[in-house]
Backbone and ligand atoms as CSV (ligand in chain L), in Angstrom:
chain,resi,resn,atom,element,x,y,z
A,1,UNK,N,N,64.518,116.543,35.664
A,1,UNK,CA,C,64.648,116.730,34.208
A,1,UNK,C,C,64.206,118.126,33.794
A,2,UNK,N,N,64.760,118.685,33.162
A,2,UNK,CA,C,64.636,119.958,32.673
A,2,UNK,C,C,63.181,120.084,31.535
A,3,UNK,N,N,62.365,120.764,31.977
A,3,UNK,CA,C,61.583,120.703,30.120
A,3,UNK,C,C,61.952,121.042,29.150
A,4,UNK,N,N,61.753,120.281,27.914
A,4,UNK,CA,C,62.037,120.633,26.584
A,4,UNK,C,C,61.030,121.871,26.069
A,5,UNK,N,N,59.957,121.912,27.128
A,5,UNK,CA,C,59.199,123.593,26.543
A,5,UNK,C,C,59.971,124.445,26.795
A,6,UNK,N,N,61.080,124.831,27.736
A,6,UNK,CA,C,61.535,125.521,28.633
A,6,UNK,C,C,63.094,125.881,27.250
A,7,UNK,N,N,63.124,124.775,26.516
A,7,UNK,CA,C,64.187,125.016,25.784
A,7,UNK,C,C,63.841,125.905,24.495
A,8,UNK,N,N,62.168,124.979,24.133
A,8,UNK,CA,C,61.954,125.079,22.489
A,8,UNK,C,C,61.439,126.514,22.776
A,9,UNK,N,N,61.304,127.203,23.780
A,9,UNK,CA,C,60.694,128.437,24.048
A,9,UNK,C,C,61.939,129.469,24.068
A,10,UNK,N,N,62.835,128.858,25.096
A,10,UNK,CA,C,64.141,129.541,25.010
A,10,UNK,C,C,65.303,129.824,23.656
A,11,UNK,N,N,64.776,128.762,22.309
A,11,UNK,CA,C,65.474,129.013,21.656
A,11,UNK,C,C,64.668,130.108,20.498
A,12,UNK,N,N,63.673,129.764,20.986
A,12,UNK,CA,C,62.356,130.653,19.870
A,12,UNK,C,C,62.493,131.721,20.642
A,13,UNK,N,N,62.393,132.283,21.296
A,13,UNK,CA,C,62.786,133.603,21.781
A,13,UNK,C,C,63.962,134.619,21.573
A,14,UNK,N,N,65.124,134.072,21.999
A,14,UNK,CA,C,66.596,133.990,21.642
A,14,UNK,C,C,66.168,134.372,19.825
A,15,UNK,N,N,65.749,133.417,19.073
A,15,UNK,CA,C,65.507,134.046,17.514
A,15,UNK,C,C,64.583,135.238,17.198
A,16,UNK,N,N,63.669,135.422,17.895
A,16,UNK,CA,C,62.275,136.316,18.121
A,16,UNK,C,C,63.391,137.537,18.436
A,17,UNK,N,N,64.327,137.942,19.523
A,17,UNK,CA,C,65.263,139.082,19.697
A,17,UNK,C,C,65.986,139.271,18.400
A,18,UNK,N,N,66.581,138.791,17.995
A,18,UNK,CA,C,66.851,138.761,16.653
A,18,UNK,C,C,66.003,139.425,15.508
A,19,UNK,N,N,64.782,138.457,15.261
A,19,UNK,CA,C,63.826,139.187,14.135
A,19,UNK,C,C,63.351,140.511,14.678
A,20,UNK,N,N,63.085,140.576,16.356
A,20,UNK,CA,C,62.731,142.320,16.645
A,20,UNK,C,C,63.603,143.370,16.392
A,21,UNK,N,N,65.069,142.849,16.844
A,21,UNK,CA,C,66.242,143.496,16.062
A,21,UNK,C,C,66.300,144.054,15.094
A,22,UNK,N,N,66.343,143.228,14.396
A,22,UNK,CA,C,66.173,143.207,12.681
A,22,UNK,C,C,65.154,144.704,12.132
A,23,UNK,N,N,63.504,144.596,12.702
A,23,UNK,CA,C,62.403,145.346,12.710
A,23,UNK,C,C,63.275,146.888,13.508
A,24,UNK,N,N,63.872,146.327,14.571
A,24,UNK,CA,C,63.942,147.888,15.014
A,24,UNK,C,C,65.177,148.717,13.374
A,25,UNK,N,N,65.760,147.537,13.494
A,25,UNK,CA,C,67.111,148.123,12.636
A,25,UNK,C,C,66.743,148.327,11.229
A,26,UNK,N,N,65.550,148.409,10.926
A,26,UNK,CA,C,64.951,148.709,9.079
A,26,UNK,C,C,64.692,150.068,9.494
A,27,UNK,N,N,64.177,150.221,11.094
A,27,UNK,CA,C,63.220,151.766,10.998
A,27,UNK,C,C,64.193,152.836,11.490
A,28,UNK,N,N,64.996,152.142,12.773
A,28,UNK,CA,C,65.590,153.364,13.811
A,28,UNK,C,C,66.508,154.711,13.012
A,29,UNK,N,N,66.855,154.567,11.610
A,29,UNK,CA,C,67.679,155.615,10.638
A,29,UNK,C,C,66.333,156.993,10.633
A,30,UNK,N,N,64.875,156.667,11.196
A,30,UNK,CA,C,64.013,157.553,11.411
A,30,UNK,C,C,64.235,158.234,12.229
A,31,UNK,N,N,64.274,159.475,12.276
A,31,UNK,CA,C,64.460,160.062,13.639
A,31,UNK,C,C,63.392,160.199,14.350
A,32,UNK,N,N,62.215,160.574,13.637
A,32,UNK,CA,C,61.355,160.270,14.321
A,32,UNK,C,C,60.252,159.076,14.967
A,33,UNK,N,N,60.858,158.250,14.039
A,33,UNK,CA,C,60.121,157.083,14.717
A,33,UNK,C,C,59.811,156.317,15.943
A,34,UNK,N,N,58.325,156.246,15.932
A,34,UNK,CA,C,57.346,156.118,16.780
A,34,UNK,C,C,58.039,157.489,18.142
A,35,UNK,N,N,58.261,158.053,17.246
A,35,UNK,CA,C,58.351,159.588,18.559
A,35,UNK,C,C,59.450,159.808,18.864
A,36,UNK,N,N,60.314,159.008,18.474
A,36,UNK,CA,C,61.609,159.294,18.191
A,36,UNK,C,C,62.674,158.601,19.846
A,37,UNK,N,N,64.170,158.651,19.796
A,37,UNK,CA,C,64.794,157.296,20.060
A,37,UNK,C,C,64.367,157.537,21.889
A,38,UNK,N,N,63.777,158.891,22.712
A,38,UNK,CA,C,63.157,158.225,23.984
A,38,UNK,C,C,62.185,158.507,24.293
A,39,UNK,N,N,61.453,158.428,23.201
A,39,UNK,CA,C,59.666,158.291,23.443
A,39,UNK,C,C,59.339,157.187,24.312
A,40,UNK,N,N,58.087,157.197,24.634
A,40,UNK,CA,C,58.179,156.081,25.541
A,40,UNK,C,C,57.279,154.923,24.643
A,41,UNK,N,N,56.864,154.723,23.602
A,41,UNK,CA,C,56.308,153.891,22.606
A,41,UNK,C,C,57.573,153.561,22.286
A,42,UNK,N,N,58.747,153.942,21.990
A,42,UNK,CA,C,60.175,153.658,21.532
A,42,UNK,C,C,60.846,153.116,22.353
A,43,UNK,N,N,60.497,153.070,23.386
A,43,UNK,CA,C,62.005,152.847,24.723
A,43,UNK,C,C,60.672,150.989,25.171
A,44,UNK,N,N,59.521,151.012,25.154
A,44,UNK,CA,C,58.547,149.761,25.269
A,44,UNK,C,C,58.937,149.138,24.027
A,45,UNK,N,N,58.828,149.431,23.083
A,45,UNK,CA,C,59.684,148.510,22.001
A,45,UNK,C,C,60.836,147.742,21.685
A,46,UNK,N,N,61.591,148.888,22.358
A,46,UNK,CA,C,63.596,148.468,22.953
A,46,UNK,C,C,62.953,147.261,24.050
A,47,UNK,N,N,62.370,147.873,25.093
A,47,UNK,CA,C,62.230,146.643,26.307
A,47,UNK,C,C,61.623,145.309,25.438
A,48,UNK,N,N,60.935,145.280,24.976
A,48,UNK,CA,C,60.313,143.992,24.344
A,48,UNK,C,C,61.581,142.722,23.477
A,49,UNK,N,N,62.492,143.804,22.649
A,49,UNK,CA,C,63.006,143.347,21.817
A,49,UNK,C,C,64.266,142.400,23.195
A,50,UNK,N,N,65.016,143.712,23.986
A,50,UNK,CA,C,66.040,142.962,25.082
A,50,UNK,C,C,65.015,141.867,25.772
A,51,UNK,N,N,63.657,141.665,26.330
A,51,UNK,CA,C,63.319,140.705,27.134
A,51,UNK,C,C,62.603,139.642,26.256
A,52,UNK,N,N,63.026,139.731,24.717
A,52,UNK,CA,C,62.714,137.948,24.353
A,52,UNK,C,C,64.053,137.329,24.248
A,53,UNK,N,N,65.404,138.229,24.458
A,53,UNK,CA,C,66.518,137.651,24.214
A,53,UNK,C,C,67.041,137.508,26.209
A,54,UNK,N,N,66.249,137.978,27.062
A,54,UNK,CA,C,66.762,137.809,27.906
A,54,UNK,C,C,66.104,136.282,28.478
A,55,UNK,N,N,65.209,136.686,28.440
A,55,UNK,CA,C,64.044,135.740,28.913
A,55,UNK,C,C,64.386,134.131,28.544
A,56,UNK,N,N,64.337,134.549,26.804
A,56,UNK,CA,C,64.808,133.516,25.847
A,56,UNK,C,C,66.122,132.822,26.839
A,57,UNK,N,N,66.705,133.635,27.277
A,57,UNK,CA,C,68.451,133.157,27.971
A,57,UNK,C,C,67.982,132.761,29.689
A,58,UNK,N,N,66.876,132.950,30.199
A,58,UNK,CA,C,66.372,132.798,31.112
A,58,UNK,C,C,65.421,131.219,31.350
A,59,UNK,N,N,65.159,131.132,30.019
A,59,UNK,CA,C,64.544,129.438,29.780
A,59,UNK,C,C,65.417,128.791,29.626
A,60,UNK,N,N,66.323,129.008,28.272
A,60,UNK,CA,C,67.385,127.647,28.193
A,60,UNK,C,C,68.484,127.067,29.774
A,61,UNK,N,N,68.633,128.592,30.404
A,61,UNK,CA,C,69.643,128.935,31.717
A,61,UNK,C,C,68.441,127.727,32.612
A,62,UNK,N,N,67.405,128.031,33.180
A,62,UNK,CA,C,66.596,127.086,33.573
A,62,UNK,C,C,66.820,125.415,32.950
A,63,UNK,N,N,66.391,125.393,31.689
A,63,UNK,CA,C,66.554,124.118,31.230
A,63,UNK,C,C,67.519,123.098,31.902
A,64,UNK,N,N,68.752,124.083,31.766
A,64,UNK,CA,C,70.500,123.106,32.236
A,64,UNK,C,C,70.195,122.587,33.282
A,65,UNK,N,N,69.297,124.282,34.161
A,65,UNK,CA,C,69.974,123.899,35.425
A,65,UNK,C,C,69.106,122.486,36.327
A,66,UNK,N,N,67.432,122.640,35.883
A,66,UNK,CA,C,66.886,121.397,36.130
A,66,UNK,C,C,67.110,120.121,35.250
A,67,UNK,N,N,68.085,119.861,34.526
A,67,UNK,CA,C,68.964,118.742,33.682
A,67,UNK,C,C,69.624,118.270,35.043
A,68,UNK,N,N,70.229,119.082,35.939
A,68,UNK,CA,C,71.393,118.812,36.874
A,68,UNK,C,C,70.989,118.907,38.024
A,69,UNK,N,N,70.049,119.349,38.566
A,69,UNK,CA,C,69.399,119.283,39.933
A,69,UNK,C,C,67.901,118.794,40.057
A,70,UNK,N,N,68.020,118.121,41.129
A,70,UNK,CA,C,66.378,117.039,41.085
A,70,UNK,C,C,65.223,118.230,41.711
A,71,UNK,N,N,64.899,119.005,40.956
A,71,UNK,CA,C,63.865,119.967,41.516
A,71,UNK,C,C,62.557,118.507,42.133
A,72,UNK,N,N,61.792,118.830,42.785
A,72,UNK,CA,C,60.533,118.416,43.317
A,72,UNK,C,C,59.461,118.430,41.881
A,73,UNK,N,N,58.359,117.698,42.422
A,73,UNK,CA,C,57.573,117.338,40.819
A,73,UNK,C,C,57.001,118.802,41.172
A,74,UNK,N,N,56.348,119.416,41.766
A,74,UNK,CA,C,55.445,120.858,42.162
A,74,UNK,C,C,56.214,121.213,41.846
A,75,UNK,N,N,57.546,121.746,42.423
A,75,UNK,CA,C,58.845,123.187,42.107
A,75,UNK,C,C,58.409,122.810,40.898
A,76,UNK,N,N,59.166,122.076,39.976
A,76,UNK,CA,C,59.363,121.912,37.946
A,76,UNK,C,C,58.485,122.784,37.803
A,77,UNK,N,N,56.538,122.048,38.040
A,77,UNK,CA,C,55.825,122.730,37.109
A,77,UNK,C,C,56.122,124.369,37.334
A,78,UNK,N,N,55.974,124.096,38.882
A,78,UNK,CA,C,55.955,126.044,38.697
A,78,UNK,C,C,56.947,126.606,38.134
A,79,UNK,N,N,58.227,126.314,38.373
A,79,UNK,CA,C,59.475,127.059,37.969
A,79,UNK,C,C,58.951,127.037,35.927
A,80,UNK,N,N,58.901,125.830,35.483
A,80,UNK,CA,C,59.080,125.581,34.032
A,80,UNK,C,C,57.994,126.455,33.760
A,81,UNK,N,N,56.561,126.607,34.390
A,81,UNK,CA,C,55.504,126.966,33.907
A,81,UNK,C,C,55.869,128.988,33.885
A,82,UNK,N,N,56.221,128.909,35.264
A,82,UNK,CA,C,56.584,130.574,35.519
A,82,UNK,C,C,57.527,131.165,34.823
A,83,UNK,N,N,58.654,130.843,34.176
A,83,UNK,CA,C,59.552,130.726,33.341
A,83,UNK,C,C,59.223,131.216,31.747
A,84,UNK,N,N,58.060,129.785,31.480
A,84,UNK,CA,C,57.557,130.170,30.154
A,84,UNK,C,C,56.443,131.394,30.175
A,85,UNK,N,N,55.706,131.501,30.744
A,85,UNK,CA,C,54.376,132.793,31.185
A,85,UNK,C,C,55.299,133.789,31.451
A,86,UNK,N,N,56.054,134.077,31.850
A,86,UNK,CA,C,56.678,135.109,32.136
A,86,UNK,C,C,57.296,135.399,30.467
A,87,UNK,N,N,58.004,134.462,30.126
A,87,UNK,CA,C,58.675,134.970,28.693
A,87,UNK,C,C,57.511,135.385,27.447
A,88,UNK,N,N,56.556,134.749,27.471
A,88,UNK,CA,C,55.823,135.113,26.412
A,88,UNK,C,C,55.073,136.609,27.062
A,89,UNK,N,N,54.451,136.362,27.772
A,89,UNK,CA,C,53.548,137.955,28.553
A,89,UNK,C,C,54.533,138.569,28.301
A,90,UNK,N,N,55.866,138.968,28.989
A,90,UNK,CA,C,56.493,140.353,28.424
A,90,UNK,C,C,56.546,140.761,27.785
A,91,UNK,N,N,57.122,140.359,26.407
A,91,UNK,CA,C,56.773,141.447,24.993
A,91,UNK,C,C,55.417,141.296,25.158
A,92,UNK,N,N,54.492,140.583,24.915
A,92,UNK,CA,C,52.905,141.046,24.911
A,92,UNK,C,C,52.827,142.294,25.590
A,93,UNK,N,N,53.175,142.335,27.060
A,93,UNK,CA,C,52.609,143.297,27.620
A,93,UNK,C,C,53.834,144.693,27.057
A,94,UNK,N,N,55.040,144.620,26.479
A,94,UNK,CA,C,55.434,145.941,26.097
A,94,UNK,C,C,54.856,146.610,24.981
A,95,UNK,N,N,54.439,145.824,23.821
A,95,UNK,CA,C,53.845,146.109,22.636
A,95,UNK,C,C,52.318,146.558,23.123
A,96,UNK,N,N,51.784,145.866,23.599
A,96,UNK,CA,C,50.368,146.571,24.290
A,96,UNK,C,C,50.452,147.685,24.533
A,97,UNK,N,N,51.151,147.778,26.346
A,97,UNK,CA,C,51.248,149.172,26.234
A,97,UNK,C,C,52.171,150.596,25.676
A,98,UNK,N,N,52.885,150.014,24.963
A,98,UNK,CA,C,53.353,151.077,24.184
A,98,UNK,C,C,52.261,151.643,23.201
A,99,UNK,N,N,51.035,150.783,22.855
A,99,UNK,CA,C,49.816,151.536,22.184
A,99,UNK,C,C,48.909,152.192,23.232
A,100,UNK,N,N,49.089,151.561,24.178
A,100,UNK,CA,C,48.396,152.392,25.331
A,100,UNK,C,C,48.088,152.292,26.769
A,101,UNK,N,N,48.788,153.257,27.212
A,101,UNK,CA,C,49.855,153.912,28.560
A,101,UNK,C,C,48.893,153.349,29.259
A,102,UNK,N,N,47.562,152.904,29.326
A,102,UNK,CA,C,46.928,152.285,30.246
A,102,UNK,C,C,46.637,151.095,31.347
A,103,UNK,N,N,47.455,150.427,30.398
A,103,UNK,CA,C,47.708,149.328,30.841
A,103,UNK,C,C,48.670,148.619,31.516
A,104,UNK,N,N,49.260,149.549,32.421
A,104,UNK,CA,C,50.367,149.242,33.081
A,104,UNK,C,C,50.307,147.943,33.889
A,105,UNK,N,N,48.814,147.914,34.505
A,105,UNK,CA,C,48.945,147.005,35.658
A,105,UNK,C,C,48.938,145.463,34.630
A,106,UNK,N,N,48.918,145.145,33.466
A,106,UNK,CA,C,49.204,143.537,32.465
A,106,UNK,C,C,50.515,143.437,33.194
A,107,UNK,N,N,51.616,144.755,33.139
A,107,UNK,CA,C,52.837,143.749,33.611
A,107,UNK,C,C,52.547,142.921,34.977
A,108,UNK,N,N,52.060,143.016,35.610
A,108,UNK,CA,C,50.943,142.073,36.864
A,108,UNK,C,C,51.680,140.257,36.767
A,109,UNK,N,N,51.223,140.099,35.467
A,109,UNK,CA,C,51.411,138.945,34.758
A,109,UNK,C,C,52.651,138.343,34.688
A,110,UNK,N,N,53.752,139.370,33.743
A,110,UNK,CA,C,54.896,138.408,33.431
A,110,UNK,C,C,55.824,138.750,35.403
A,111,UNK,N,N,55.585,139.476,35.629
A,111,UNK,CA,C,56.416,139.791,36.917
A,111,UNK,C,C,55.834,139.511,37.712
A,112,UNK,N,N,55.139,138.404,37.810
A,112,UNK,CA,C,54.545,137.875,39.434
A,112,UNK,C,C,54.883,136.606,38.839
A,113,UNK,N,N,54.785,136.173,37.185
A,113,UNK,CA,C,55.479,134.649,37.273
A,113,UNK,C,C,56.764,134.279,37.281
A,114,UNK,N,N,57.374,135.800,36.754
A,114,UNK,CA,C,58.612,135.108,36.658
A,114,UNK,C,C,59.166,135.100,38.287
A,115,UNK,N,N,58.739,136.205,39.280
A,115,UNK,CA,C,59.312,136.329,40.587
A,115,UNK,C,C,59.144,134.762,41.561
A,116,UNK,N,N,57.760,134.081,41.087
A,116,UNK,CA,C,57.583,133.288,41.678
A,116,UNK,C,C,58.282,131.785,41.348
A,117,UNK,N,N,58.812,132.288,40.139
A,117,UNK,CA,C,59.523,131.071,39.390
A,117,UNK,C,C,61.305,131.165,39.270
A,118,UNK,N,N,61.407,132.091,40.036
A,118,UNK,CA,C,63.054,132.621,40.501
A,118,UNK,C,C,62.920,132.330,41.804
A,119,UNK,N,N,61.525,132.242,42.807
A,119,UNK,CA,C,61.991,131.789,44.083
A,119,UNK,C,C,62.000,130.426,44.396
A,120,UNK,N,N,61.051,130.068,43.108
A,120,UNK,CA,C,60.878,128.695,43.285
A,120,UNK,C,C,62.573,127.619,43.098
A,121,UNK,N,N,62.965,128.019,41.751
A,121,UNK,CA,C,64.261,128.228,41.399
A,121,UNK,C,C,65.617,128.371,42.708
A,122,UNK,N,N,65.336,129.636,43.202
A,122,UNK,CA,C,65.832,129.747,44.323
A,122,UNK,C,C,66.152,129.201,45.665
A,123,UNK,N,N,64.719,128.225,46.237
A,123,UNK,CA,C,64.609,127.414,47.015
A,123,UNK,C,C,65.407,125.804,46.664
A,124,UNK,N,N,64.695,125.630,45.460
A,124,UNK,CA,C,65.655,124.535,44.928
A,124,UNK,C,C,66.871,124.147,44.713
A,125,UNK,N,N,67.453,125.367,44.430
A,125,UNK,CA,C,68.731,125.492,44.096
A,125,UNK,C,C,69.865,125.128,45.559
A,126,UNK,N,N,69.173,125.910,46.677
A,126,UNK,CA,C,69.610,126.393,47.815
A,126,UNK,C,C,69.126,125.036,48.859
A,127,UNK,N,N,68.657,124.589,48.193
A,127,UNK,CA,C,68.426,122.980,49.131
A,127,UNK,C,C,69.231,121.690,48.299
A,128,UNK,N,N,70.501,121.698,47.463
A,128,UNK,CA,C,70.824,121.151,47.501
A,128,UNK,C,C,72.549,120.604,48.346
L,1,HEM,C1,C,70.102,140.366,14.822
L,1,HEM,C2,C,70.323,140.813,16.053
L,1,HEM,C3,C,69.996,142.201,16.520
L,1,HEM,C4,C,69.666,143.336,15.840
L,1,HEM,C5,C,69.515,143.519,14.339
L,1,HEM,C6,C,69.474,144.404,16.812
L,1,HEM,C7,C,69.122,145.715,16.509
L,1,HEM,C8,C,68.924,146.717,17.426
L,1,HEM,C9,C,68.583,148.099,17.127
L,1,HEM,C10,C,68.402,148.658,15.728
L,1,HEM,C11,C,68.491,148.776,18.268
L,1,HEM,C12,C,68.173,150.282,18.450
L,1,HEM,C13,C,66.696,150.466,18.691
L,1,HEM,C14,C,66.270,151.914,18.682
L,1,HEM,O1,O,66.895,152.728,18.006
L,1,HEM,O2,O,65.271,152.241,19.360
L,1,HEM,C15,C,68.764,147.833,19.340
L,1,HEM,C16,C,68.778,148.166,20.677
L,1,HEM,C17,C,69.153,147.306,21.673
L,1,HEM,N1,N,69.454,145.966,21.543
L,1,HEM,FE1,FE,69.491,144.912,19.807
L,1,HEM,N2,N,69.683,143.883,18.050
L,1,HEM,C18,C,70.016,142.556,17.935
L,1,HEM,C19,C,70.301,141.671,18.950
L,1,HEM,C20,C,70.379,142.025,20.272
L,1,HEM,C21,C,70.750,141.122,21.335
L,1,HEM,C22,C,71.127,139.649,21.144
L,1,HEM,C23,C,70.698,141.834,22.488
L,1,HEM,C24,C,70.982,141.375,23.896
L,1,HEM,C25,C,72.127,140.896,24.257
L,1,HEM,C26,C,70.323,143.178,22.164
L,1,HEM,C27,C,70.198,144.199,23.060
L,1,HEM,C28,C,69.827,145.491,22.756
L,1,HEM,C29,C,69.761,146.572,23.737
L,1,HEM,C30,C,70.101,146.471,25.221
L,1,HEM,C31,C,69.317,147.706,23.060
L,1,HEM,C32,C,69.049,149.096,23.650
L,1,HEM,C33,C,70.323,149.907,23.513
L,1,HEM,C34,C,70.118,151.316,24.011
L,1,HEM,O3,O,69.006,151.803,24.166
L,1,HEM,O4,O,71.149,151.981,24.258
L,1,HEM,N3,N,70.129,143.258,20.811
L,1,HEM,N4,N,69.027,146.600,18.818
């Protein structure tokens, strides 16, 4: 069975790209804003806005696919759990460090869950 977090996350995200959209598209007529269009506070903002709509498309895409294949009770949690941690940490961690370049190693977080939740994904998929 697919989780319904995996959806209600995927569709709240999917809308979240949208409202960041929206935010980039009131300011970007600035030329200079936040340092202008490839600053790197500007280009972490772009990434944030594409990875709640990807991500977002990365949960519901999950959802189907454990609807239709009998993942293992362990695979689910991890895949569903790595799935969702991965989608929320990314924009966290682009908006962070776009305030400050220091913090590179947070992406740590969404890219070790989501990798582990694409192999998990992966294994499952590939054992049926
Ligand atoms: C209401 C919906 C959306 C609005 C209002 C919107 C608005 C914007 C704006 C204003 C920018 C330019 C940002 C800048 O100047 O720094 C942008 C960039 C971008 N958006 Fe959206 N967006 C929307 C939905 C989406 C969706 C659904 C996707 C993914 C399929 C997407 C993918 C991108 C990408 C890839 C860029 C970077 C383009 C580049 O740097 O050449 N956007 N968006």
């Amino acid at each position: 069975m697919g989780s319904h977090a995996n959806l209600l996350v995927g569709c709240l995200w999917i809308l979240l790209s949208f409202v960041s959209g929206l935010f980039l598209g009131l300011n970007f007529h600035k030329e200079d804003w936040l340092g202008g269009y490839g600053s790197f506070r500007r280009r972490l903002y772009r990434l944030a806005h594409i990875s709640f709509f990807g991500l977002g498309t990365v949960n519901c895409l999950y959802y189907l696919i454990a609807e239709r294949i009998p993942f293992g009770v362990v695979s689910a949690q991890i895949a569903s759990w790595g799935f969702i941690v991965g989608a929320v940490t990314m924009p966290i961690c682009c908006y962070a460090m776009a305030h400050n370049r220091k913090l590179t190693g947070i992406f740590a977080v969404p890219v070790l869950s989501l990798v582990t939740a694409g192999i998990v994904t992966l294994v499952e998929v590939s054992a049926l």
